[in-house]
N, C-alpha and C positions, 0 to 999 in steps of 0.2 A: 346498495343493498341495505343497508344502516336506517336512513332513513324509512326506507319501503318495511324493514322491518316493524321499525317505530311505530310505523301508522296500523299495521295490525294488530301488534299489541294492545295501542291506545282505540282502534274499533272496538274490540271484544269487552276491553273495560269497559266504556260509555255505554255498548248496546246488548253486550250478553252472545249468545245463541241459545235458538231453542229449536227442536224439531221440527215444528208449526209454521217455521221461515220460509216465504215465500222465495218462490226463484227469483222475481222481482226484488224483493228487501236483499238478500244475498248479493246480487248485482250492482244496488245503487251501495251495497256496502264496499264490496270491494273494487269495483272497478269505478263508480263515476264520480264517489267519494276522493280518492285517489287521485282521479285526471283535476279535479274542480279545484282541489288542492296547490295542483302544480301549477295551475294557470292563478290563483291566486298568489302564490309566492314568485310566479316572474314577474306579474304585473303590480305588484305591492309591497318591490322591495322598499326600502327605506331613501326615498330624493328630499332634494331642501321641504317639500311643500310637508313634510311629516314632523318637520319640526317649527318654521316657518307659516303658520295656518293661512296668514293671508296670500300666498301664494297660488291655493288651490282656485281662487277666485279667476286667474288665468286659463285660458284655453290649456286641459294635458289629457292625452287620450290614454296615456296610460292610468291615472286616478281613475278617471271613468269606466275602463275595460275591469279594473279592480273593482270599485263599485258594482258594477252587472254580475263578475265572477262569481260576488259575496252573495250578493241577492241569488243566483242559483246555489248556491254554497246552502244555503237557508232554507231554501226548499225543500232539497237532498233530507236533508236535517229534519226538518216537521215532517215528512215521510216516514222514516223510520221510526220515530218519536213514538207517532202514530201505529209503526209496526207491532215496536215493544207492547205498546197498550191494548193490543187486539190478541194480544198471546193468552191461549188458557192457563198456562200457568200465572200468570202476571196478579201478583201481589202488592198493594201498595205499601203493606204492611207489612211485609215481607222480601226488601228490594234483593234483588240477585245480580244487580250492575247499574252502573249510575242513571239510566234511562229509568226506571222505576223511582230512583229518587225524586228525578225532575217531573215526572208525573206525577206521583204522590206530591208533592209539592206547588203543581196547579192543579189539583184536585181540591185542597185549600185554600187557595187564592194565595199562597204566597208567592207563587211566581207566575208571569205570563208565558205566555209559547215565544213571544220574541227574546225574552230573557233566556228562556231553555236555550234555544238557537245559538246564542251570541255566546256563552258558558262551551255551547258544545264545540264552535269554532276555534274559541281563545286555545281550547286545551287541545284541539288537533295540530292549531299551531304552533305552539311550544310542544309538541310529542315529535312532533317532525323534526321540526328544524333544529331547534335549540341542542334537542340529546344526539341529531345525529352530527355537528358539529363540532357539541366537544369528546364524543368516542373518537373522531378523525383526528383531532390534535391531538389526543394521549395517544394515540397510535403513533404520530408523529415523534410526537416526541420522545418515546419510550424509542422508537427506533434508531436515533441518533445518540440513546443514551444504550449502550447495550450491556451495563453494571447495574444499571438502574432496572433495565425488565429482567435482566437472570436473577435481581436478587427478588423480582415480586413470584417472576415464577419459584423458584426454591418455598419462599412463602406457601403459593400455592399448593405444590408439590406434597406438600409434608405436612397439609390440614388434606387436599381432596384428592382421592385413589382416581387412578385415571379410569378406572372403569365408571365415571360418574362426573357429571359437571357439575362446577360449584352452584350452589343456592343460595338463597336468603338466609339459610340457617348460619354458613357457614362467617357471615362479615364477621362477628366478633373476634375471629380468630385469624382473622386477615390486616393486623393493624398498617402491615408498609403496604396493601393495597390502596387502603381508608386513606392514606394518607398521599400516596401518588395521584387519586382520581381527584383527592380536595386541590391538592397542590395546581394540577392540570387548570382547576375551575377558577382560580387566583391567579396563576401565572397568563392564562388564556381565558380574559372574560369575554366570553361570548356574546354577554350583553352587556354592552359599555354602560348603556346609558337606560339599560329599559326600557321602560315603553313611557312614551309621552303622557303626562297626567294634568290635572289642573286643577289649582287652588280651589274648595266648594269657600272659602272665606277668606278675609286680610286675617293674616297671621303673621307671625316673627319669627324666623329661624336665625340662630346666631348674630343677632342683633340685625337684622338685616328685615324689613319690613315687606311681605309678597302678598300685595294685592288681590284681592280676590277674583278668578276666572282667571289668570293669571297659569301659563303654561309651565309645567315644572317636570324636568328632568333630573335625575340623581345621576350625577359620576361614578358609578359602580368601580370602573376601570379606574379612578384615580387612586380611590380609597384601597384596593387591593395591591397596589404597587406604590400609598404612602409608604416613605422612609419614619416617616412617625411609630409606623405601625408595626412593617416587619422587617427585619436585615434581611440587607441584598436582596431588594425583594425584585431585582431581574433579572435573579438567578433562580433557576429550578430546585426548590430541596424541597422532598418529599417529608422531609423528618420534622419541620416545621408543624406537622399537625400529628404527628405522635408523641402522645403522653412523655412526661418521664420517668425513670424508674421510680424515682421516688413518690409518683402517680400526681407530680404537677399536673393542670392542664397544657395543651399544648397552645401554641401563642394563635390567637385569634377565635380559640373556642373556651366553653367554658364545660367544667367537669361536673361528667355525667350523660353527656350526651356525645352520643359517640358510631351509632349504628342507624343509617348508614353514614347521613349527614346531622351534624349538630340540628338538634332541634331548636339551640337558642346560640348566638354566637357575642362575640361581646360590638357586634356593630363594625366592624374590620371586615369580616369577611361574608356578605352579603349576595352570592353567586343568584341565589332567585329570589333578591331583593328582601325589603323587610316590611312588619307592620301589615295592615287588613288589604290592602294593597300590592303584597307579593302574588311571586309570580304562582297560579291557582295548579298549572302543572308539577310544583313542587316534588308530592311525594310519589307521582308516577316517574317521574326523572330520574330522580334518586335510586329507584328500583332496578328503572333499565338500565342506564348508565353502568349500577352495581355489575348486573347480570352480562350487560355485552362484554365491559372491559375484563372481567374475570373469567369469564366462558372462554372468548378470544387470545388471552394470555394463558391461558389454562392450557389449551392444544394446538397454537401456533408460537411461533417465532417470527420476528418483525425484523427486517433490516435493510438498510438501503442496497439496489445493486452493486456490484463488485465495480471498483475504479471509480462507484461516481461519487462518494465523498457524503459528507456530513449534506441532508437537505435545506432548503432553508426554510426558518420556520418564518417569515416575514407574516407580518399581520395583514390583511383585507378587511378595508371598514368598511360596514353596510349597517342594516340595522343591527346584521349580527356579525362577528369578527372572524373573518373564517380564515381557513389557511390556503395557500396560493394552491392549486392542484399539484399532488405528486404518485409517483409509486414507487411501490413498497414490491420487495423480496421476500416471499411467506412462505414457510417450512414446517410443516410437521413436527411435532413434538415428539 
């Protein structure tokens, strides 16, 4: 449900609604979008040939079935594109959802329609996968911690009346939230390693000379769990990313930024990556993440069944780090 959420939210963003929506545009929005999706993330998890390029050179019929997904994937895409831009309201100069940017923007020639496409895929797949991933490990983990979610609920509790779900308004005043869902993001990098990139030139990192064309992946997952960086850093503590009283910054961000996610961090703690090259889903993340985990601990309780004990939170690597399947005992507030 987490993710299926995801994908609505992250629809509306990119494409709007407007009265004028065909039954057609409605359907490839919500229903084939959707299916094209899923057939993209079984057939395009993360195998050696995703980091290994020469590999793909080999017979895999899973690459290939990913391949054909994405080219329908793309279709989908310059359809609705095309929806947005046949709308009477539709303003270039006046965008009301990112579909109007990217048209306005090949109305000038800065971008083409395959560029539009590839932009609108990148972000369906970080809306999906990546935010519904790490709400399922802070769920986890808040569950086996049950000091840890009564004191976020209490938080909660005593900023939002139950007759009302938390908001955006509300983060600044939720600092041991801010600070479990960073924690979550650090203790459970979702994405180890990012996504595969490639040198555009011979450059030097740390004395270390990277050839140009040259495949290059960042250790996200190392740098979050260096002992350089943070104590006991695989141990969960939430309080690690709140201020101090005396209004230090807390270890890994710098002051001033604070709502939801640091807008600049000191290079430690890099969950959607850093530089013109982060991850583009960034500040939709941020949002939902905020709103699921808060909403969720707002008028639920998490806990493992009765007898069966702490779960484990064992890691699963793929492209993204997920957690083993479990369930959870959820109770009304």
């Amino acid at each position: 449900m987490i993710p299926r959420g995801n994908l609505a939210m992250m629809a509306r963003s990119i494409f709007g609604k407007s009265p004028s929506d065909t039954d057609e545009f409605e359907r490839k929005l919500e229903d084939q979008i959707d299916a094209v999706f899923y057939a993209i993330g079984t057939f395009k998890g993360a195998g050696p040939e995703d980091y290994i390029p020469w590999l793909k050179r080999f017979p895999n019929g899973a690459v290939k079935e990913a391949v054909r997904q994405a080219e329908l994937m793309d279709g989908i895409v310059d359809f609705l594109l095309d929806g947005v831009g046949v709308r009477p309201e539709h303003d270039p100069n006046n965008p009301a959802c990112l579909a109007d940017i990217l048209l306005a923007g090949e109305k000038t020639g800065e971008l083409d329609r395959a560029s539009s496409c590839a932009l609108v895929s990148d972000l369906f797949g970080g809306g999906l996968d990546n935010i519904g991933h790490q709400v399922v490990w802070l769920l986890l983990l808040l569950a086996n911690r049950p000091r840890v979610q009564d004191r976020v609920y209490e938080e909660l509790a005593s900023v939002v009346p139950p007759d009302r779900a938390p908001g955006i308004e509300d983060k600044p005043s939720l600092p041991y939230l801010f600070g479990v869902i960073a924690e979550t993001m650090r203790y459970k990098t979702v994405n180890p390693f990012g996504l595969p990139h490639r040198a555009a030139q011979t450059c030097e990192v740390g004395g270390f000379t990277i050839p140009a064309g040259t495949q290059v992946l960042g250790n996200m997952y190392y740098i979050h769990h260096d002992e350089r960086f943070w104590d006991s850093p695989y141990d969960f503590i939430p309080e690690r990313f709140m201020p101090s009283p005396d209004g230090t910054p807390a270890p890994g961000l710098t002051a001033g930024a604070f709502i939801p996610l640091p807008t600049q961090t000191s290079g430690n703690f890099i969950p959607f990556g850093a530089g013109l090259r982060a991850c583009p889903d960034r500040g939709f993340s941020e949002i939902a993440i905020w709103l699921q985990a808060s909403r969720l601990l707002h008028r639920y309780h998490f806990e493992p069944y009765p007898n069966a004990g702490a779960l484990p939170e064992d890691e699963v690597f793929r492209l993204s780090v997920t957690s083993k399947p479990y369930s959870l005992k959820v109770s009304r507030r």
